[in-house]
Each structure stands twice: as C-alpha cells, then as structure tokens.
N, CA, C and O atoms as a GROMACS GRO file, in nm:
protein
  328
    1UNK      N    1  -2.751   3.463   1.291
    1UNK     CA    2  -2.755   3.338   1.365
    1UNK      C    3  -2.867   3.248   1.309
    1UNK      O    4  -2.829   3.132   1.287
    2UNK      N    5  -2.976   3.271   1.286
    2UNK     CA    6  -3.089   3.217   1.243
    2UNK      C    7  -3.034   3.168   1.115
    2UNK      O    8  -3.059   3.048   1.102
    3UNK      N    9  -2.945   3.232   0.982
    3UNK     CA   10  -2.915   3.160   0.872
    3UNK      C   11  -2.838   3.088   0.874
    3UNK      O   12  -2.835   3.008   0.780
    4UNK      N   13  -2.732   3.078   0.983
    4UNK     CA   14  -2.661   2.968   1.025
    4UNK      C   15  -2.732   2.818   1.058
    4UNK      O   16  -2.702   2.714   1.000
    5UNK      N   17  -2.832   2.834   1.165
    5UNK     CA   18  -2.889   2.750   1.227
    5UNK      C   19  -2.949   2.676   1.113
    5UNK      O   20  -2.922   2.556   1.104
    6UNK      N   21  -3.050   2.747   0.998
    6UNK     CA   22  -3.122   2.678   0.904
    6UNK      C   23  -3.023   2.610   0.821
    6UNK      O   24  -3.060   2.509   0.761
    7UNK      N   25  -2.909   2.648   0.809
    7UNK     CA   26  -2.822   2.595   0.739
    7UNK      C   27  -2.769   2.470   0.812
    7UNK      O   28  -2.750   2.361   0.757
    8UNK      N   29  -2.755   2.487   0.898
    8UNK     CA   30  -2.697   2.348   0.976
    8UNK      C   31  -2.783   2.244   0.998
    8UNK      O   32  -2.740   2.129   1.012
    9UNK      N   33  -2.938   2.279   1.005
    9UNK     CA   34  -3.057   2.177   1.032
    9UNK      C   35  -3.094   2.178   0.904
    9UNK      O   36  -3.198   2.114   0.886
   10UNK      N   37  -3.034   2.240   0.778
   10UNK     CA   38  -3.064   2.186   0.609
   10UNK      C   39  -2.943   2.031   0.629
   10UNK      O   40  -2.990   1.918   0.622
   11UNK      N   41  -2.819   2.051   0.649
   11UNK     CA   42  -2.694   1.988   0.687
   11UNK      C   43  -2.759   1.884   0.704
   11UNK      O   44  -2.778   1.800   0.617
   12UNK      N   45  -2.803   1.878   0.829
   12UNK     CA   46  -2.855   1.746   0.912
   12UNK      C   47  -2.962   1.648   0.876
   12UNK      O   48  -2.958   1.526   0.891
   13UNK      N   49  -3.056   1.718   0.826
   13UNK     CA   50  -3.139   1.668   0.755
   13UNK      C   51  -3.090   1.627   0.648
   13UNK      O   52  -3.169   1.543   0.603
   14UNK      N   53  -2.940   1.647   0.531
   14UNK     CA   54  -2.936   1.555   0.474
   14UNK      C   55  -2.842   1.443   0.487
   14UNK      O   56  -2.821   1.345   0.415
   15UNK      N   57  -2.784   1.490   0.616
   15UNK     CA   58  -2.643   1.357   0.651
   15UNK      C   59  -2.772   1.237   0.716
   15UNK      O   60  -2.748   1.117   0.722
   16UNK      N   61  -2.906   1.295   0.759
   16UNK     CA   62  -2.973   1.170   0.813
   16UNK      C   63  -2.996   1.106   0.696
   16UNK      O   64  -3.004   0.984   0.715
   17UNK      N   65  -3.009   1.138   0.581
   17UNK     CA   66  -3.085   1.089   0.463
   17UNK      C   67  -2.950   1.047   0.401
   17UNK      O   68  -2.982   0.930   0.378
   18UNK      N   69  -2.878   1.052   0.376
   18UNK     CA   70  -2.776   1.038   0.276
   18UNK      C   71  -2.606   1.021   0.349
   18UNK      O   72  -2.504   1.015   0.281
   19UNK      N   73  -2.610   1.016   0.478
   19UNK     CA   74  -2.530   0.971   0.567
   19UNK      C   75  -2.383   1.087   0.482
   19UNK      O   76  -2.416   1.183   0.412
   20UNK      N   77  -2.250   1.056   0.507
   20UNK     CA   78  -2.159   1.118   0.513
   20UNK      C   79  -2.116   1.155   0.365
   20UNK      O   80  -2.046   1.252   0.336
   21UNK      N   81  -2.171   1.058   0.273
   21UNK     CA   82  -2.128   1.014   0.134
   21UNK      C   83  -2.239   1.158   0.066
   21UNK      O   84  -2.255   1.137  -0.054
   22UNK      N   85  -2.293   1.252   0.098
   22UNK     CA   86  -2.305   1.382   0.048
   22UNK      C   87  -2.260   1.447   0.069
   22UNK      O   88  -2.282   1.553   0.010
   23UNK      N   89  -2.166   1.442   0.165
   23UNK     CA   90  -2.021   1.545   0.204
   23UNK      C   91  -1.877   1.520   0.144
   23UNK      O   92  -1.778   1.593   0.135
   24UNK      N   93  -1.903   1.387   0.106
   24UNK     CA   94  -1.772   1.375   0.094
   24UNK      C   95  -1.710   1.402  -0.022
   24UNK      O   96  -1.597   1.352  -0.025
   25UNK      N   97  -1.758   1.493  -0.170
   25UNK     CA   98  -1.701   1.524  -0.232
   25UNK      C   99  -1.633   1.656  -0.226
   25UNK      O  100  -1.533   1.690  -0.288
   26UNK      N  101  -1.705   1.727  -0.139
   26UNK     CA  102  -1.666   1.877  -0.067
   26UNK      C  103  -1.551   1.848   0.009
   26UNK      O  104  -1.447   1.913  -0.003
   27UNK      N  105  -1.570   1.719   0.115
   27UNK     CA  106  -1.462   1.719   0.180
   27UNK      C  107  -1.318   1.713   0.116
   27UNK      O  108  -1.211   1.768   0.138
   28UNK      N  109  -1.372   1.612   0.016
   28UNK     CA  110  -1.190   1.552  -0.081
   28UNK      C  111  -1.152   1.741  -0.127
   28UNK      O  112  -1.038   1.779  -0.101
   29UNK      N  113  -1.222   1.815  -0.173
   29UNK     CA  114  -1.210   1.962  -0.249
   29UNK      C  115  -1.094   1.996  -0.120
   29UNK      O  116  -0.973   1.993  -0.143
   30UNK      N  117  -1.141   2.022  -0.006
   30UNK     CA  118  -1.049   2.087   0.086
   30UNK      C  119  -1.009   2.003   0.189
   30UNK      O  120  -1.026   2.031   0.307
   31UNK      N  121  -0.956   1.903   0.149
   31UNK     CA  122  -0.856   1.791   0.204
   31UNK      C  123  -0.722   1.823   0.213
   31UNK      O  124  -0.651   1.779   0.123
   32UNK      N  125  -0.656   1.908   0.322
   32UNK     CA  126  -0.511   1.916   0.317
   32UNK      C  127  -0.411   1.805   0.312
   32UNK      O  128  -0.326   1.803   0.223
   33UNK      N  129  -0.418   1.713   0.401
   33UNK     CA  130  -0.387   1.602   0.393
   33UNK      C  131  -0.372   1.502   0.280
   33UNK      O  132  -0.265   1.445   0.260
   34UNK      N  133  -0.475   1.483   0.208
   34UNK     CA  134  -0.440   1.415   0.077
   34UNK      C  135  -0.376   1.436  -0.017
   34UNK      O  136  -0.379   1.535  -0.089
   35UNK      N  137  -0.286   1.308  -0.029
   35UNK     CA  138  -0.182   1.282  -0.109
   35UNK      C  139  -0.043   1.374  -0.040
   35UNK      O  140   0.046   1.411  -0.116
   36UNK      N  141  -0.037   1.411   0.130
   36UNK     CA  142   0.066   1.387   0.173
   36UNK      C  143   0.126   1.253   0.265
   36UNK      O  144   0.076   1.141   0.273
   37UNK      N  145   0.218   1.290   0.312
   37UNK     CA  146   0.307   1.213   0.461
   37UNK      C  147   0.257   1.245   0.513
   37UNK      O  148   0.236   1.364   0.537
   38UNK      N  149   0.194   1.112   0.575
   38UNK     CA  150   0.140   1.120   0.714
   38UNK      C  151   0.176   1.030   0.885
   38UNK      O  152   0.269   0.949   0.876
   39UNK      N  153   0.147   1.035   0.950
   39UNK     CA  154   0.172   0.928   1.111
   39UNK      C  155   0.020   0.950   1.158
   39UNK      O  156  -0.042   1.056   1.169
   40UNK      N  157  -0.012   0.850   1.176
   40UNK     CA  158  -0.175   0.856   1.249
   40UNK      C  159  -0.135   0.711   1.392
   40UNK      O  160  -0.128   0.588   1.389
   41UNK      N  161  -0.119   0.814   1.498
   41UNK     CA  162  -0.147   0.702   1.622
   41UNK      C  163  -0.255   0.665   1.687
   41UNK      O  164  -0.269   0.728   1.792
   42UNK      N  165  -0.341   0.582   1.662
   42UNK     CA  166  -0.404   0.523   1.625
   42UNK      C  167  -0.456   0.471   1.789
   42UNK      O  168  -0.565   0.418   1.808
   43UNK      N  169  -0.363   0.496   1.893
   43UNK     CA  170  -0.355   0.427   2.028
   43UNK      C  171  -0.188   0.433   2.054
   43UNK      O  172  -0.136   0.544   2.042
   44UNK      N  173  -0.109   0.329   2.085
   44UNK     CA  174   0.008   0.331   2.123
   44UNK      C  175   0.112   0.272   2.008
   44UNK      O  176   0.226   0.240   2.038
   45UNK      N  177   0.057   0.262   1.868
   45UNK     CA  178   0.149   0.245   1.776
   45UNK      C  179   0.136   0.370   1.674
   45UNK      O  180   0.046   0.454   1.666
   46UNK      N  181   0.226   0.358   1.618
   46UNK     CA  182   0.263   0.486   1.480
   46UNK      C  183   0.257   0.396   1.331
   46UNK      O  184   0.307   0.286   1.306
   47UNK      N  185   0.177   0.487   1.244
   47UNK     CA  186   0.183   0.402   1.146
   47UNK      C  187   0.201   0.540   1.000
   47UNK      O  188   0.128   0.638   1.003
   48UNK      N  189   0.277   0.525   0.919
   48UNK     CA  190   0.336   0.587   0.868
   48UNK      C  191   0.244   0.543   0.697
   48UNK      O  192   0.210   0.435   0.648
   49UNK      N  193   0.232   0.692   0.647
   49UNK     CA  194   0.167   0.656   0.472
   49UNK      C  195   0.092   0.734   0.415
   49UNK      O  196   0.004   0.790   0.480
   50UNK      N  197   0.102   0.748   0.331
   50UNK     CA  198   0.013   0.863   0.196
   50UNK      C  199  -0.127   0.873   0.276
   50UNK      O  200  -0.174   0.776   0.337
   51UNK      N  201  -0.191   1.007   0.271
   51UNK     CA  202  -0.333   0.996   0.329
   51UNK      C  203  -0.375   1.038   0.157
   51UNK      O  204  -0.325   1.115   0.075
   52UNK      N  205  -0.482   0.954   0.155
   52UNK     CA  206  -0.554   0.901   0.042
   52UNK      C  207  -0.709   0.937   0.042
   52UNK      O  208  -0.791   0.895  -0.038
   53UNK      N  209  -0.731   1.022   0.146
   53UNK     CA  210  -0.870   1.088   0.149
   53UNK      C  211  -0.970   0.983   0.220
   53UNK      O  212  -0.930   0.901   0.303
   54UNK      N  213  -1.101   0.993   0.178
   54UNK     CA  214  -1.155   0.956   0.346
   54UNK      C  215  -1.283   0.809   0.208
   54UNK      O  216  -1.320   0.824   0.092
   55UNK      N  217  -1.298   0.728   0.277
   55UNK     CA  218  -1.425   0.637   0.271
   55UNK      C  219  -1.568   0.702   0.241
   55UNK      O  220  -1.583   0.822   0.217
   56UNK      N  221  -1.650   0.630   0.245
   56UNK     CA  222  -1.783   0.652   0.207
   56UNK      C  223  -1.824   0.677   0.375
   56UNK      O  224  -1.857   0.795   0.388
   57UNK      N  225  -1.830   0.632   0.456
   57UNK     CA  226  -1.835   0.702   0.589
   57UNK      C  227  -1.764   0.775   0.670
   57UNK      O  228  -1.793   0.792   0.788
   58UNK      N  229  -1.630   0.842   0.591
   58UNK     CA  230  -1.560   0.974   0.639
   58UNK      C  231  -1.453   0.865   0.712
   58UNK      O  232  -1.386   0.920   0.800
   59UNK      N  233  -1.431   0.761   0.697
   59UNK     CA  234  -1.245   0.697   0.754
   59UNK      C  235  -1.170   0.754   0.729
   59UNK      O  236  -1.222   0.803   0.629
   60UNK      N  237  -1.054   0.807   0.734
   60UNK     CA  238  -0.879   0.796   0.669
   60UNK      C  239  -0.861   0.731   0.610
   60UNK      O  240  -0.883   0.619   0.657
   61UNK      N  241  -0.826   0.732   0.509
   61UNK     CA  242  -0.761   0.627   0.403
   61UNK      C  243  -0.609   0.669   0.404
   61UNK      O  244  -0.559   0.775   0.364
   62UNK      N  245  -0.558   0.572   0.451
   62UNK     CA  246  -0.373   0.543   0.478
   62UNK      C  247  -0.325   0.453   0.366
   62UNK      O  248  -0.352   0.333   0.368
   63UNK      N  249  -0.263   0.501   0.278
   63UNK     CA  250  -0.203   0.374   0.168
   63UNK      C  251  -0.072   0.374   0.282
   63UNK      O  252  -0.046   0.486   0.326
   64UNK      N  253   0.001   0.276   0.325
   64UNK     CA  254   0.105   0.232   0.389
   64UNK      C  255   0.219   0.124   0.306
   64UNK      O  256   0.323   0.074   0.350
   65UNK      N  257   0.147   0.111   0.155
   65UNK     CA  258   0.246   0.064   0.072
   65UNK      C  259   0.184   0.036  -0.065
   65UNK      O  260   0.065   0.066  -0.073
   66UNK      N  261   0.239  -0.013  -0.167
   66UNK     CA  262   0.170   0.069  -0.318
   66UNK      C  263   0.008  -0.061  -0.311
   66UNK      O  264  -0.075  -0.041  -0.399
   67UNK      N  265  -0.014  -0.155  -0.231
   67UNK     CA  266  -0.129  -0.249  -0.285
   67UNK      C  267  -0.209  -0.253  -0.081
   67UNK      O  268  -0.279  -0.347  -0.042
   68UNK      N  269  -0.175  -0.144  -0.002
   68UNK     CA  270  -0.243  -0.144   0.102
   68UNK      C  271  -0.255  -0.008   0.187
   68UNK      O  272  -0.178   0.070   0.242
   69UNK      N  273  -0.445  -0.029   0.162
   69UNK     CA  274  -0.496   0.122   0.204
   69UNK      C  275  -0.531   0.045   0.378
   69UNK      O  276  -0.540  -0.077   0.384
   70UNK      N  277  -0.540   0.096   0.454
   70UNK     CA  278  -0.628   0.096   0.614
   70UNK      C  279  -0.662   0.244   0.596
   70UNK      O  280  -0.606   0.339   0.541
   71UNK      N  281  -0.804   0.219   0.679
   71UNK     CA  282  -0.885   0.297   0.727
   71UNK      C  283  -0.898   0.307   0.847
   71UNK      O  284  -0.902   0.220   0.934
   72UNK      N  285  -0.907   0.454   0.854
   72UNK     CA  286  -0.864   0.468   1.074
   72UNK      C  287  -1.012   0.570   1.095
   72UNK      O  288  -1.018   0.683   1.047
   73UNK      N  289  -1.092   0.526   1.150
   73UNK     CA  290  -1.198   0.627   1.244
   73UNK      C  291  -1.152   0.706   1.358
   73UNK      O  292  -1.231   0.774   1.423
   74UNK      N  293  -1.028   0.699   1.383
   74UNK     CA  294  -0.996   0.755   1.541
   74UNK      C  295  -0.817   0.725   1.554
   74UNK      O  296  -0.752   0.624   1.528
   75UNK      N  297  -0.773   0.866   1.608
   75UNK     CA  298  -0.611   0.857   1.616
   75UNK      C  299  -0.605   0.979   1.594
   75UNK      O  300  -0.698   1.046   1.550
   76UNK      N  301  -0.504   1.016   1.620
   76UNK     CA  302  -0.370   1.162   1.651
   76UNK      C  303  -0.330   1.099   1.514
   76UNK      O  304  -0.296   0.983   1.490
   77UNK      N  305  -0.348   1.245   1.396
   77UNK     CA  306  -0.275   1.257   1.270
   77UNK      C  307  -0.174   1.345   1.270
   77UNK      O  308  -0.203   1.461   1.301
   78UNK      N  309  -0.039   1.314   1.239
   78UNK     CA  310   0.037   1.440   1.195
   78UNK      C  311   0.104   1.455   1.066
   78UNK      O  312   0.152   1.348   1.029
   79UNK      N  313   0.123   1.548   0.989
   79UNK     CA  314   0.187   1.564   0.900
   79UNK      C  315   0.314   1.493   0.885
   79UNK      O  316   0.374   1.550   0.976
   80UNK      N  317   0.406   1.404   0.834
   80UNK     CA  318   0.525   1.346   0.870
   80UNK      C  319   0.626   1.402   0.745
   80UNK      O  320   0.609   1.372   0.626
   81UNK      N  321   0.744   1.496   0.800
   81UNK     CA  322   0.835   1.597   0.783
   81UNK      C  323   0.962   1.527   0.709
   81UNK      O  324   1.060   1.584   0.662
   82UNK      N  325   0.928   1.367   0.710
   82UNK     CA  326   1.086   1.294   0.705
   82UNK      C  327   1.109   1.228   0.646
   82UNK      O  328   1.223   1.180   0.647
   0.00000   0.00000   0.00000
C-alpha cells in the first residue's frame, strides 16, 4: 500500500506541474477507442465518429467527418456496431 500511495503522490505531483499533457502519451499507448466507431451522448443528442484520441487536456477527439474533429469533456461513449 505504501508503494502505491508514493506512486500516486509521484503522479500528482507531476499532473500539478505538467497538467494532463505528461500522461497523455501513455494514454494514446492504451487507447481502445482510437481510431474506432464511436456515439458519445453528450446530454440528449447522439453524435456519431472516429474517436481520434484525446487533446492536450485529456478531451475526446471525435472526427465526425474527414475536415471536423469536436472535443467532448463529458458524455456516455459507446462503441458504435453499425
């Protein structure tokens, strides 16, 4: 438990310093999502498109057509089958 903890307050200490953009090359490594079909509801609409991996502050990146990415902080993602 203790090498956990130091590990997580090493973590923290550098997301304060270096915010999300020192994670985020680890993250793209084990990104299931990228470069499939996706639906991210977002609130009460559905929006359909390639997940394209995440921003410099950890967004979604949604390409929804070949010249437009959106970025979503928040929404129900699902894999889209169709």
């Amino acid at each position: 438990a203790a090498w956990l903890l130091d590990e997580l307050l090493e973590a923290l200490d550098c997301f304060e310093s270096n915010a999300f953009e020192a994670f985020r090359s680890n993250w793209q490594d084990m990104d299931l999502l990228l470069g499939r079909n996706i639906l991210v509801e977002p609130g009460d609409k559905e929006i359909s498109g390639r997940a394209r991996g995440v921003d410099q502050n950890g967004g979604l990146l949604l390409e929804t057509s070949p010249s437009v990415v959106q970025v979503f902080h928040s929404g129900e993602v699902r894999v889209h089958h169709g």
